[in-house]
N, C-alpha and C positions, 0 to 999 in steps of 0.2 A: 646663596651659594657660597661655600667655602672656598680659600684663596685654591685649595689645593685641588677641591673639582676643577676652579679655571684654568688654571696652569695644565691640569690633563686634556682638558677639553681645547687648550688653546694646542696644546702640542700634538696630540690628536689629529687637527685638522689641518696645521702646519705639514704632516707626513702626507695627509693627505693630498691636499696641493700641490705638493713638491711631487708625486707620483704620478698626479695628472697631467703636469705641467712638462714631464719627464717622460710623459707618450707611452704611461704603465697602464695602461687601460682597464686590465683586467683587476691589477692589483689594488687603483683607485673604487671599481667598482665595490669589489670585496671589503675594502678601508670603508663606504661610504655609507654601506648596507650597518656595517658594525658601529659605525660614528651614527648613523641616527638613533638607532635602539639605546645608546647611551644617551645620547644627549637631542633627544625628538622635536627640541624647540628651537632650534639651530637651522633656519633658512638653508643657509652655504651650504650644508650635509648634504639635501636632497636635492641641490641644482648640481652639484658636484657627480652625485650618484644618476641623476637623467642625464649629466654632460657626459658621462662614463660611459653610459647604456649607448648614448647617439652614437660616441666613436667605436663602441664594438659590434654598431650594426643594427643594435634593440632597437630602432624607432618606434614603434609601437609603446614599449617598456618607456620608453624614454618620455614619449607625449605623456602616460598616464600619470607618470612622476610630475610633471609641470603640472596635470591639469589638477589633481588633489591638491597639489601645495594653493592651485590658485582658488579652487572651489571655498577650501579651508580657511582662506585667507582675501577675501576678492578684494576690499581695500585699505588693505596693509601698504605702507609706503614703504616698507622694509623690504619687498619680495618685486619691488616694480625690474630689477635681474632677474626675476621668474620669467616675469610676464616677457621681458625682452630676449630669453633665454628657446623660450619658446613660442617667439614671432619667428624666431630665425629658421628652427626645427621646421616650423609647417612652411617656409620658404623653401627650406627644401626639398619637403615634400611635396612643393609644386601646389601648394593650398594657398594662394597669397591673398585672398581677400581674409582669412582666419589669418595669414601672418599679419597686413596692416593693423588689421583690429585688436593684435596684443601690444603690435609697437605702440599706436596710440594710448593703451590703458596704461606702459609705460609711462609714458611721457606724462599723462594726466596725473600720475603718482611722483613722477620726478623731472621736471622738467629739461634738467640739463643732462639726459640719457643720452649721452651721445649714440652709442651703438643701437638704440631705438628708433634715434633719428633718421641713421643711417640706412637700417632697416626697413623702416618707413619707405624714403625715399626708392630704394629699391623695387620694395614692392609697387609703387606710383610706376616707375621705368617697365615694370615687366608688364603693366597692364597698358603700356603707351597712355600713361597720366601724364608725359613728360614735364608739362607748365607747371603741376601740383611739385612736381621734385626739384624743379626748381627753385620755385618761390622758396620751400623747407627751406633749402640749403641755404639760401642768399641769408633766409631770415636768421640760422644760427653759427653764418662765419661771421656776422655783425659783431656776435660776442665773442668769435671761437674762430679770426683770420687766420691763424696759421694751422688751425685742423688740416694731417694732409689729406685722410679721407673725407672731410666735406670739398675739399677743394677739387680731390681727382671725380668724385661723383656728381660734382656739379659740371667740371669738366665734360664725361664721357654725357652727358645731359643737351646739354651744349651744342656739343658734334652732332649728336643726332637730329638737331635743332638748323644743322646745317650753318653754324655761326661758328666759324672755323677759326676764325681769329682771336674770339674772346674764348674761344675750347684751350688754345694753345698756349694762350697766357696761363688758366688754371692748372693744365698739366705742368708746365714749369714749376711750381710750388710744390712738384711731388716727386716721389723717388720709388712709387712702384715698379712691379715688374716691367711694366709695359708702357711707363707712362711715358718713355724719349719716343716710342716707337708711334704711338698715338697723337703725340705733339709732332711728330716727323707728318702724318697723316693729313691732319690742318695744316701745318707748311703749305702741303702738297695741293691741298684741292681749295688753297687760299694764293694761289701764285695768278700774278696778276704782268708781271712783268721780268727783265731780265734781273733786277737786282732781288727779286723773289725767287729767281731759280737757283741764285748762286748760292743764297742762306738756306734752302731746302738741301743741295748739295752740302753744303758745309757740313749741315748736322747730321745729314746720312753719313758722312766720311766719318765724323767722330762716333758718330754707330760702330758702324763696320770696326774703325780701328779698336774700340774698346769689346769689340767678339760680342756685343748686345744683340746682335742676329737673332730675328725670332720669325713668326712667320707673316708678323703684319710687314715688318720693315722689309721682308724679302719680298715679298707681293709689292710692295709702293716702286722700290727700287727694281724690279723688273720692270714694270709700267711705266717709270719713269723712263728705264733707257730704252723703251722704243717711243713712245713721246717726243724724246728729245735727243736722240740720235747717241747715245754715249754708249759706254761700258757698262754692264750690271756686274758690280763689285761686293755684291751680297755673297756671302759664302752661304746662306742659310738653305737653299735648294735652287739651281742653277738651271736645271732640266727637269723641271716639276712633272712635263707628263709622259718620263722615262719612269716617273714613280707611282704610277697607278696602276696598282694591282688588282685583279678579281679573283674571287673566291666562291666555289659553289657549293655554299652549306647541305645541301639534300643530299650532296655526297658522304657528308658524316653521319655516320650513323644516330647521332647524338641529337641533329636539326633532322624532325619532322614536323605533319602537320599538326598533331596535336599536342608539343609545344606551343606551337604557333598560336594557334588557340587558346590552349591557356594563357598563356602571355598576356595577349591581346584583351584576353575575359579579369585575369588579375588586375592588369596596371588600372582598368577602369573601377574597379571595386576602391582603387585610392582616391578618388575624388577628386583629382589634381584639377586646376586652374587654366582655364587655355590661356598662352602667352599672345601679349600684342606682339604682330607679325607682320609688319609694314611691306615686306618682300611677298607676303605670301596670297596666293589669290586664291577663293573659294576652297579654304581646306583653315584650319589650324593647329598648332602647334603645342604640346604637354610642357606645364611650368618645372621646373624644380627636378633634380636628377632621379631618373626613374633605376636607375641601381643603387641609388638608399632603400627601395622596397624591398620585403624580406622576403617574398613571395619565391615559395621553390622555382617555379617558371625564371624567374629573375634572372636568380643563383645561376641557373641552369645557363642562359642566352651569357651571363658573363663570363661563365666557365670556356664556350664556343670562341667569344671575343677573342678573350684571353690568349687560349692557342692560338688563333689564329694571327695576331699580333707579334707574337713569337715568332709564328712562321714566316711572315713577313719581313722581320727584323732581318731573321739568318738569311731569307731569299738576295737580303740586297748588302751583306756585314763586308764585304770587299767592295759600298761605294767611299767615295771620297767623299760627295755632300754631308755638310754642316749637318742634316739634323739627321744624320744615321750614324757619323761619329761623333757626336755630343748627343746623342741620346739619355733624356733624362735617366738620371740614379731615380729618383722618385716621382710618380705622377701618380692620378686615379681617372677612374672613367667617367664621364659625364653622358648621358645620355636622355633622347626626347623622343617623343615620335609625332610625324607629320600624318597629318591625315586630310588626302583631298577628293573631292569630287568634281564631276564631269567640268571641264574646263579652268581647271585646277593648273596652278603654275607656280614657280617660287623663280623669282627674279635671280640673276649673277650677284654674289655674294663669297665669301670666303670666311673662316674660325679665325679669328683672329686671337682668341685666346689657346688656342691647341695647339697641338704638335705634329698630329697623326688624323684626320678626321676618318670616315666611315658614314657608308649608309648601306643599310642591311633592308632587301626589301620584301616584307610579307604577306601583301597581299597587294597584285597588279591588276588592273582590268586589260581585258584585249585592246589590241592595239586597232583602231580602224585605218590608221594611216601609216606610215613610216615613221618610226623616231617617236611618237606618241608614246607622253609620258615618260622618258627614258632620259639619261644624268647627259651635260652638255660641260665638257671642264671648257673654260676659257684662260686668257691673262686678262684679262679686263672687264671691270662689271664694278659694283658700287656708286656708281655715277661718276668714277673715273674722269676727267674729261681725257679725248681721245686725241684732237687736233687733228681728225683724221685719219690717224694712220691705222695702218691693219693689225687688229693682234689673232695670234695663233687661238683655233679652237679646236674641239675635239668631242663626237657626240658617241656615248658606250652604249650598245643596249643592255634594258636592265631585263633579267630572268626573277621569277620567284625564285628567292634563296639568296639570290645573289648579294655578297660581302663585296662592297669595293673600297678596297684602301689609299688611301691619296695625301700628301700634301699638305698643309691646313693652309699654307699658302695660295692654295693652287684655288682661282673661283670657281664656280661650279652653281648649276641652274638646274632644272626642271623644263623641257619641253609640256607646254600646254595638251591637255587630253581631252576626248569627249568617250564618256561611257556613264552608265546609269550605275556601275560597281566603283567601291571603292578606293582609292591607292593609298595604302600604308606602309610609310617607313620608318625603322629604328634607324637614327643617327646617331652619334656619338665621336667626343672629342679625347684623344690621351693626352691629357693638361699636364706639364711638369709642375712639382710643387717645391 
């Protein structure tokens, strides 16, 4: 190859990068399409052109671009970014034993894959492999101690492990979004005496004062001050269940049954992965965001969302609470559906990565008793400890159709059911990013 094809070929793909990297999605794509047909032996080109496809929506388009380069190529140690590239894609579409089994062909191509690794891990967590994600990690901060994503993922590993003290060491090491708010969290359900209440205190105050208010810290810090007799000095939602709204989609013309239907008949033609569900009893849960699917139905139920989120927003744009005037500038929607049968329950729980949560529900069995199957918000749940004392709850009944918007603060259960039909619900969290 001449000096002068490389220097085109290198600057070629220089624009390109700078394009993707520059959130030009469209532009990369069209850049990536026109960089292969020049130059077709160039890896980068086509992982650039399926990273193009994934951000404008193609997943489809996207997976076939990985799986040609991998068919093409199965082992190349140049392309072991393929394979990682597209462990992540089918994470997110909720396929995670096809994602583990690319991280791995990663790693078996390149061993020090970090974002494989990671991936990996991941996918252990989402199947409640927990032990498996852990050992990974331990095994590659031996080489890689100040990684701060092996340390926060060993961390959130940890916690779920219920070992709350060595969770909050790892989170220290880190500076994600969430990571003061989840070390505040082990503080909390690591408190053993008074000089453990004072350092739990301390770090919530330097939350609060530095406005890091999210909705884990405002759930801890509520619980805390009826626990322990104080103030709740969290701005992030003060009066969480002044902010639960309903919404009754079969009023819009837009939600009927035979969305419902499609929906319900689409998302299962994706093959998604049921998630390990620890809270959850006789029902399970869809891996991976089910509005990455490109399915018209999809489009359609996000479009629903959407307004109605909107409408939400303006119903309440004269509160004072933290997360209606600091409402994220940029978020996206993340969403799952639960699906249980007759004696079916989801334990107290709350989003702690969200902003805004939701549960949309499409198909209810009759109720044989009161309250059967129908949303329970509380202040307390996770295994909290209580000391006793009483916290506020509050039980909705749910209708087919019904939107209820809430919180992510705020917990919230399932009442146990018995019936021979179904209960299916879309969930979903407004994440800022």
């Amino acid at each position: 190859m001449s000096e002068e094809i490389k220097n085109d070929e290198s600057k070629q793909l220089t624009n390109l990068i700078k394009s993707y990297l520059n959130n030009e999605f469209s532009k990369s794509f069209s850049l990536a399409g026109s960089f292969i047909r020049d130059y077709p032996n160039n890896f980068e080109g086509y992982n650039l052109l399926a990273l193009s496809s994934k951000a404008l929506g193609k997943f489809e388009l996207s997976e076939k671009i990985f799986m040609s380069v991998i068919r093409n190529n199965p082992k190349n140690p140049k392309i072991s970014f393929i394979y990682t590239n597209a462990g992540n894609l089918l994470y997110d579409l909720g396929r995670i034993e096809d994602s583990i089994n690319f991280h791995k062909a990663s790693i078996s191509l390149k061993s020090d894959s970090i974002i494989s690794v990671l991936g990996l891990g991941l996918g252990f967590t989402a199947l409640d492999r927990d032990a498996e994600a852990i050992q990974l990690y331990l095994e590659y901060l031996k080489r890689y101690p100040d990684n701060e994503e092996l340390n926060y993922h060993l961390a959130v590993c940890l916690r779920k492990k219920n070992k709350f003290i060595e969770a909050a060491q790892y989170y220290s090491k880190t500076k994600k979004r969430l990571s003061k708010s989840y070390q505040l969290e082990c503080l909390y359900q690591g408190i053993t005496d008074e000089d453990s209440i004072n350092h739990f205190y301390n770090f919530l105050e330097n939350i609060n004062k530095n406005e890091d208010a999210n909705p884990l810290s405002a759930c801890i810090s509520s619980h805390a001050s009826i626990r322990f007799n104080r103030n709740d000095n969290c701005y992030f939602c003060r009066e969480p269940f002044d902010y639960i709204k309903k919404y009754k989609l079969p009023e819009n013309s837009l939600f009927n049954q035979d969305l419902v239907e499609n929906f319900l008949s689409d998302i299962q033609k994706a093959h998604f992965s049921k998630k390990g569900q620890t809270l959850l009893k006789n029902g399970y849960q869809s891996s991976g965001n089910l509005f990455n699917l490109e399915f018209d139905s999809v489009v359609q139920v996000k479009k629903i969302i959407t307004k109605n989120i909107s409408k939400y927003r303006t119903f309440f744009k004269n509160s004072n609470e933290g997360f209606i005037k600091n409402w994220p500038n940029k978020y996206r929607l993340y969403g799952w559906i639960i699906v249980m049968q007759s004696g079916g329950m989801l334990k107290p729980h709350m989003h702690k990565e969200g902003w805004l949560s939701s549960s949309i529900y499409l198909k209810l069995p009759e109720k044989n008793k009161k309250n059967e199957g129908d949303i329970e918000f509380s202040l307390t749940g996770a295994d909290y400890p209580t000391d006793g004392k009483i916290y506020k709850h509050e039980i909705m009944e749910t209708l087919y159709g019904d939107m209820i918007m809430f919180p992510s603060s705020l917990f919230h259960s399932t009442i146990p059911f018995n019936s021979k039909k179904e209960r299916v619900v879309l969930a979903f969290d407004l994440i800022p990013e």
